[in-house]
C-alpha positions in Angstrom: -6.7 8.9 -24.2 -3.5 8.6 -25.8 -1.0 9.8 -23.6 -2.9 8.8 -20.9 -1.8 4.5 -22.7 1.1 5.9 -23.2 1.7 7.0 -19.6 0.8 3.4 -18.3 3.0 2.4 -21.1 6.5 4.3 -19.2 4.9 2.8 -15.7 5.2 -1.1 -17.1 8.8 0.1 -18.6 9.5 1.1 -14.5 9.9 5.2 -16.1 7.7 6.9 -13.9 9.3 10.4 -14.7 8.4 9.4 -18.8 4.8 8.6 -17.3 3.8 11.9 -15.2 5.1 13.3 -18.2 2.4 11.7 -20.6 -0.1 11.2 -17.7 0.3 15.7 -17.3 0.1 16.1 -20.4 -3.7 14.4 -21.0 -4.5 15.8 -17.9 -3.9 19.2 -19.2 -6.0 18.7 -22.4 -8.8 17.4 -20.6 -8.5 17.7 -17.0 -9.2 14.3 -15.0 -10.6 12.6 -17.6 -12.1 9.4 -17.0 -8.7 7.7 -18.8 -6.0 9.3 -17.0 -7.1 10.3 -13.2 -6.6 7.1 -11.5 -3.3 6.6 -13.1 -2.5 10.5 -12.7 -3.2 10.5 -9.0 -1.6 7.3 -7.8 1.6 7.2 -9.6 2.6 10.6 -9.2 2.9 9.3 -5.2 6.1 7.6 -7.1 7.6 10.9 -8.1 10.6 12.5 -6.1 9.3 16.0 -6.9 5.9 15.3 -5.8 5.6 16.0 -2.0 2.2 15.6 0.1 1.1 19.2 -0.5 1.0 18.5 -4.2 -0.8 15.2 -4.0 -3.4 16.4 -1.6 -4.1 19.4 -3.9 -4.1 17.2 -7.2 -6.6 14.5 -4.9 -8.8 17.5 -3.6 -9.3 19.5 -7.2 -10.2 15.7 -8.4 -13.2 15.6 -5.9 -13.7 18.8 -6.4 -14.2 18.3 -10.5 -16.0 15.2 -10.0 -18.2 16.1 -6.6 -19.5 19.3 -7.7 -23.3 19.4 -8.6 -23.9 16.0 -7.9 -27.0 15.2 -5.8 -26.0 14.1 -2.7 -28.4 11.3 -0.9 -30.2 12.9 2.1 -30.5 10.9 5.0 -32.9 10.4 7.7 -31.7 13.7 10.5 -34.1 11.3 13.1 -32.1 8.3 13.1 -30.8 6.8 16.1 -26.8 7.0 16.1 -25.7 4.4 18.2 -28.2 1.2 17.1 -28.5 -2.4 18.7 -26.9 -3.7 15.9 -24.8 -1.7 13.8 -25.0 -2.4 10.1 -21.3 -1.8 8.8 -20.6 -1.9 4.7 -17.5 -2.8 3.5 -17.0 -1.3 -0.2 -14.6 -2.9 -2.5 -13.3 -3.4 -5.8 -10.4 -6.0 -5.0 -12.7 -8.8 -3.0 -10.2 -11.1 -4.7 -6.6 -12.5 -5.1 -5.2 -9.1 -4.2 -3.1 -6.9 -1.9 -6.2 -5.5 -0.9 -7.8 -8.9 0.7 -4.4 -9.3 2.4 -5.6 -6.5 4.8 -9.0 -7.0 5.0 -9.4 -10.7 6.0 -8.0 -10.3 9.4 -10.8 -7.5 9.9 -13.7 -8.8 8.4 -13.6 -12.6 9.6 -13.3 -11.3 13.2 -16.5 -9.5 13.8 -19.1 -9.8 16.1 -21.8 -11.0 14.5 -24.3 -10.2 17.5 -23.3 -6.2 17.5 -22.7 -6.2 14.2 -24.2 -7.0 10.9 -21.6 -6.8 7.6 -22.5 -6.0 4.3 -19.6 -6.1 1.7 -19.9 -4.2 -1.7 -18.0 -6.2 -4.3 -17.0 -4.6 -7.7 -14.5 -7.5 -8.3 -15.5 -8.7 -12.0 -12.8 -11.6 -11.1 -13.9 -14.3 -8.6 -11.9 -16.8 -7.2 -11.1 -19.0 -3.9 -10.1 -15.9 -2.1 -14.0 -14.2 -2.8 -15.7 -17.2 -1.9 -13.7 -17.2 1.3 -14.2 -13.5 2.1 -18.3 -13.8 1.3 -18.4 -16.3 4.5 -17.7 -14.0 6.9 -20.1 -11.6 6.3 -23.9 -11.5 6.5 -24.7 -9.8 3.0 -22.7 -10.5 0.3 -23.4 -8.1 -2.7 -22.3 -7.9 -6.2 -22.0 -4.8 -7.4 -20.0 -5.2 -10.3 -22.1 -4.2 -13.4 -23.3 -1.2 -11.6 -22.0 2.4 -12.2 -21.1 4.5 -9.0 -24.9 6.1 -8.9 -26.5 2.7 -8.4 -23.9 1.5 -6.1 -24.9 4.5 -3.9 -28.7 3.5 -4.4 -28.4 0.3 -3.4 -26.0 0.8 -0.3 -28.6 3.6 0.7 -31.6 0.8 0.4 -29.9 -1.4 2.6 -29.4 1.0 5.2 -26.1 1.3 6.3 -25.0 3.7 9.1 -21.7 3.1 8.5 -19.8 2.8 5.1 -16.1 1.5 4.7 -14.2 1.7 1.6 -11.6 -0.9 1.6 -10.5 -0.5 -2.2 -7.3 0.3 -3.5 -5.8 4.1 -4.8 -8.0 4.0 -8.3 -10.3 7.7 -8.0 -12.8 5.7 -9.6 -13.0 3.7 -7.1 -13.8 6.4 -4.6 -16.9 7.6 -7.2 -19.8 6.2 -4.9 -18.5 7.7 -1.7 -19.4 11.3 -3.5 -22.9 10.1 -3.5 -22.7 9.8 0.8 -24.9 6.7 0.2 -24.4 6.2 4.2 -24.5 9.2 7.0 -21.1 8.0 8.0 -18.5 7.4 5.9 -14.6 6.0 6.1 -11.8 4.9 4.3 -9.2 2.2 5.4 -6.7 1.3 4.1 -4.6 0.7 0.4 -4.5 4.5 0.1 -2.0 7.4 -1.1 -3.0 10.6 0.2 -6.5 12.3 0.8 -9.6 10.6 -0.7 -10.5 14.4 -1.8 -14.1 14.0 -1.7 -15.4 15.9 1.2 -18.4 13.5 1.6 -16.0 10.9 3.1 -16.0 11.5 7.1 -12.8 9.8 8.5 -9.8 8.3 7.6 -8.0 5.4 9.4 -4.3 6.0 9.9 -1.9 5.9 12.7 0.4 8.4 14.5 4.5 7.0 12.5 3.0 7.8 9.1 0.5 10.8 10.1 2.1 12.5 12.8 -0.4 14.8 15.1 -0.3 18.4 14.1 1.8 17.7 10.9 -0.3 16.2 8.5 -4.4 16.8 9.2 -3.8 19.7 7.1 -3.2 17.5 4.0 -6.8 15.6 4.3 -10.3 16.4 3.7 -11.3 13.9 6.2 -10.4 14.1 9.8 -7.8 11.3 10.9 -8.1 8.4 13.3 -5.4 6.9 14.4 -4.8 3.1 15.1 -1.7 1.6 17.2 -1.0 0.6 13.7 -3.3 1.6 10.4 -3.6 -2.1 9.2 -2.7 -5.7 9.5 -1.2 -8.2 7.1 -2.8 -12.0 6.6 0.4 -13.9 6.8 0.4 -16.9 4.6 -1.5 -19.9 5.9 1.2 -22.2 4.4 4.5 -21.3 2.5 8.3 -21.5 2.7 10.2 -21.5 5.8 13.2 -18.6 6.3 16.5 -19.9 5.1 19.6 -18.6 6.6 21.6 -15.6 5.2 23.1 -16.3 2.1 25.9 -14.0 2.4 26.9 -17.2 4.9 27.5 -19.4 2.1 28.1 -16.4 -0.9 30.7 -14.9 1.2 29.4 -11.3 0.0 25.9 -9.3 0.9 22.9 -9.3 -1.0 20.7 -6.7 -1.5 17.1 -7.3 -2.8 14.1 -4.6 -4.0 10.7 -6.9 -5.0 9.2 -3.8 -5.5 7.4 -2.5 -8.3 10.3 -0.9 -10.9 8.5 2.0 -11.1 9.2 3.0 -7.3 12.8 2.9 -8.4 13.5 6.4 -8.6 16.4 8.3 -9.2 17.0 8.9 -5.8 17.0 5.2 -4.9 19.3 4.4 -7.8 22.0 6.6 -6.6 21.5 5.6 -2.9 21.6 1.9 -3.8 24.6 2.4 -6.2 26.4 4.0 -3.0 26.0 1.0 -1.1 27.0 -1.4 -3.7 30.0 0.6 -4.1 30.8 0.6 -0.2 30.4 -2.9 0.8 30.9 -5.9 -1.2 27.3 -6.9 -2.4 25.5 -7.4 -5.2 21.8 -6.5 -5.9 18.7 -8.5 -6.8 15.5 -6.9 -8.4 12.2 -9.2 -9.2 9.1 -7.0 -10.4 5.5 -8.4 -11.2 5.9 -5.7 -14.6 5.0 -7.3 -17.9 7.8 -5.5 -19.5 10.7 -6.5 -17.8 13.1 -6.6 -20.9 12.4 -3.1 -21.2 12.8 -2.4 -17.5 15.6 -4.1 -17.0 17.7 -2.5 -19.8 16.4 1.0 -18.5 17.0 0.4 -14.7 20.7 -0.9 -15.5 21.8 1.9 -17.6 20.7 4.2 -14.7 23.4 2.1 -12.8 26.3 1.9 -14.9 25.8 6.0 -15.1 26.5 5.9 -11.6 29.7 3.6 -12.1 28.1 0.2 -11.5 28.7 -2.6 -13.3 26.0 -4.8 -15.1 27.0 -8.0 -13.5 26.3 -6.6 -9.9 22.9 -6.5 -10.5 20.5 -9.7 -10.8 16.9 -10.2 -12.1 14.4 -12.7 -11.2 11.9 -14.0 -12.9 8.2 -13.2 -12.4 6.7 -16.1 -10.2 3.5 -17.2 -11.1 2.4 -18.5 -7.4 2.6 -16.5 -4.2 4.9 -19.8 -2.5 7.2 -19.4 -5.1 7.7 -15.5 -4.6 8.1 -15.9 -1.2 11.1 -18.6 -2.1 12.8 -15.8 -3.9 13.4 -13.8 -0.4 15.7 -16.8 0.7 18.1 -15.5 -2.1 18.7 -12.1 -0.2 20.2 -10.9 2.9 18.6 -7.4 3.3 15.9 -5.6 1.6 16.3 -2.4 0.1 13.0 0.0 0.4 12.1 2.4 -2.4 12.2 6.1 -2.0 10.2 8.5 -1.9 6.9 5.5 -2.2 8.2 3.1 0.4 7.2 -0.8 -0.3 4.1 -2.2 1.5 2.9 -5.8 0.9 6.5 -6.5 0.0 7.7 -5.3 3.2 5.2 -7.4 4.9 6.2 -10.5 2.7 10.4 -9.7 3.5 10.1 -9.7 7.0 7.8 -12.7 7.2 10.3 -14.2 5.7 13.0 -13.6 7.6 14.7 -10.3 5.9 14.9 -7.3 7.4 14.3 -4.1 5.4 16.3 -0.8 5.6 14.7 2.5 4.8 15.0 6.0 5.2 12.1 8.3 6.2 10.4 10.8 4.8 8.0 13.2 5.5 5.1 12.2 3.9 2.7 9.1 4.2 3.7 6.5 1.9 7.6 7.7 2.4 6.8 6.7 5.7 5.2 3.1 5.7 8.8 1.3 6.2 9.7 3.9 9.4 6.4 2.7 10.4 7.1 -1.3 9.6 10.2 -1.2 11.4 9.2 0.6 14.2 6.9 -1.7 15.5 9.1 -4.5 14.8 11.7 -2.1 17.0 14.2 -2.6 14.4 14.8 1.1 14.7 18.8 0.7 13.4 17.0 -0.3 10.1 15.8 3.1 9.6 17.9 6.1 8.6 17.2 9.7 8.6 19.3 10.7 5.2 21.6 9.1 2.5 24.6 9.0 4.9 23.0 7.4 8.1 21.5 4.6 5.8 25.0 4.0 4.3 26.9 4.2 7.4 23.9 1.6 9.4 24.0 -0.6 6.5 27.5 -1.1 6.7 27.7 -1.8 10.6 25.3 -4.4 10.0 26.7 -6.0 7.2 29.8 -6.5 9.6 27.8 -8.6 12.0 26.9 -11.6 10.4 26.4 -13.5 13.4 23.7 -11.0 14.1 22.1 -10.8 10.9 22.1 -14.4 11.3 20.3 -14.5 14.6 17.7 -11.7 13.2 16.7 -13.5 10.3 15.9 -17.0 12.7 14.0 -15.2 14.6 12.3 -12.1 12.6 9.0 -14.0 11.8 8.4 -14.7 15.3 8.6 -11.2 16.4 6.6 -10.0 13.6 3.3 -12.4 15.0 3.7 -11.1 18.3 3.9 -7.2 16.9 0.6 -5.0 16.1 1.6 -5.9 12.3 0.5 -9.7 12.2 -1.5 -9.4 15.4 -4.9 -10.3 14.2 -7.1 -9.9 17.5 -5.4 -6.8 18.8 -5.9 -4.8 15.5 -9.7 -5.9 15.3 -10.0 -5.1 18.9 -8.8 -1.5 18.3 -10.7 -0.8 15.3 -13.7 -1.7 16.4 -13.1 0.6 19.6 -12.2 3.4 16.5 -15.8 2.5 15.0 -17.7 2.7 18.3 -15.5 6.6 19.3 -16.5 7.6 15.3 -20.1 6.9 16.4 
């Protein structure tokens, strides 16, 4: 239990090789133990020198460890397949303020209530405004949050779902009720790293940029379905408006990462410290990490070792409200992505607000989620194959400010007309996913 605080500990202090090393290390003296597997398996997605192979292995022996000898529910062989009215489940321990409601809203609140009647599983112990929202949607509304993973199954298994959803976020224990196959069909959307492991879950819901056909089945227990794109963002109902480019008014280029420090690896030091070096720019870093003293000190020493001086790097304060953090893109011209874990929400967030985001793709699933972003936004010259393509597109675009200019007026606009922000189109095809699964 102790390395496995002190290997949360290095993640708030954005040192994710100090964590793995910790988070191994508990994991060898007691393998996936209830204190380190959820941090074990989702932050070492952050780690250069873990590649897919790895993390689908490390995710399998998991459900293997944890799956093995439990007693399965049976389920009625008899029952109908296709009914009238198909009772979906929605399983979730996020039905609150969180990333994870960001995608789900657009889903659930779209529904058709006449072939469909939704149950949603919430192990939130927080509720607020966004949970009271979400429970109108649905027809069943079910707290489920001082049960343990056995009586979640039970009572999904009463209720008599044919199809069950989880919609929760990375955390293996999370995943613990699946094992149980409280419902003949099961799925996971969404929020996810790599393979759920457990063999018990069915599908999972993915698209054809980040899983490519024929290259990646291999790495899951569950067979894929793909989506014309593997989830949809709630834009803000209210907010800020995009400003224009400050490099306009700066007279230099500013680089932005709002990503968690932790996704700054190595790698994306020494690619970013290439770029600062190559055009005149400065970078700005905001994190939602407790310990950003810490952080900070660690993350510029990183960059003065590769010749960059402190005062070319800028750190913003942790915003308390989501309007305020979406102010703080207004101070950047471009967003840098991480590498090799690729920013998500914060992508979403950057080019809602008017910021593109460069990225170079990798070759497994969450190095791949920017590739994906800006491929449907067809903002293909924002995506690079290797260190010197990024540096050489960057630096075209940074020579065309009346362009970046132009992008960044209209950026929002053609992210609500792509799959990305399109609510009805992306409820539309996963409900035809649904009906092909069944």
């Amino acid at each position: 239990e102790a390395y496995a605080v002190l290997g949360n500990c290095r993640i708030n202090q954005g040192d994710v090789y100090g964590a793995l090393k910790a988070l191994e290390k508990s994991h060898q003296i007691s393998p996936f133990n209830s204190a380190v597997s959820s941090s074990y398996l989702f932050y070492m997605a952050f780690h250069p020198d873990y590649d897919g192979a790895r993390l689908s292995h490390e995710n399998r022996a998991w459900g293997k460890f944890y799956a093995d000898g439990l007693d399965q529910i049976a389920h009625d062989a008899t029952a109908p397949t296709r009914p009238r009215r198909l009772r979906i489940g929605y399983l979730s321990y996020e039905y609150a303020t969180h990333v994870t409601s960001f995608y789900f809203e657009p889903l659930v609140r779209r529904h058709d209530q006449a072939r469909f009647e939704v149950f949603c599983y919430a192990g939130n112990e927080k509720k607020d405004g966004t949970t009271e929202r979400l429970s109108t949607f649905v027809d069943h509304w079910i707290d489920i949050s001082s049960l343990d993973a056995e009586a979640v199954a039970r009572r999904i298994k009463e209720d008599n779902i044919h199809i069950l959803i989880s919609t929760s976020s990375y955390l293996a224990k999370h995943r613990l009720p699946l094992a149980y196959r409280p419902a003949p069909v099961q799925v996971c959307y969404h929020n996810r790293v790599t393979t759920t492991g457990l063999t018990a879950v069915d599908y999972l819901i993915t698209e054809e940029l980040v899983d490519p056909a024929g290259e990646t089945d291999d790495l899951y227990s569950e067979k894929l379905v793909r989506l014309t794109h593997r989830c949809c963002y709630s834009a803000p109902a209210a907010g800020p408006d995009p400003g224009a480019p400050p490099v306009l008014n700066n007279g230099y280029i500013t680089f932005g990462s709002f990503n968690n420090f932790a996704k700054i690896s190595d790698s994306s030091i020494i690619l970013w410290s290439n770029l600062l070096k190559r055009i005149n720019s400065k970078l700005i870093l905001k994190s939602s990490s407790q310990a950003l003293e810490v952080s900070k000190e660690n993350l510029i020493k990183k960059f003065e070792a590769q010749g960059i001086e402190r005062k070319k790097i800028e750190f913003l304060k942790r915003t308390e409200s989501h309007k305020k953090h979406l102010e703080c893109y207004n101070k950047i011209d471009i967003s840098l992505d991480t590498i090799p874990y690729n920013g998500a929400t914060t992508s979403f967030e950057s080019v809602w607000m008017g910021v593109p985001v460069m990225t170079i793709v990798g070759n497994s699933f969450t190095s791949r989620y920017g590739y994906s972003i800006n491929k449907n936004l067809k903002l293909e010259e924002f995506v690079a194959k290797d260190e010197k393509q990024f540096l050489d597109k960057a630096e075209k675009i940074c020579s065309n400010l009346s362009e970046l200019d132009n992008l960044r007026g209209k950026l929002r606009n053609i992210a609500i007309e792509s799959p990305l922000f399109n609510q009805n189109k992306f409820n539309n095809d996963f409900v035809n996913i649904i009906k092909k699964i069944l």
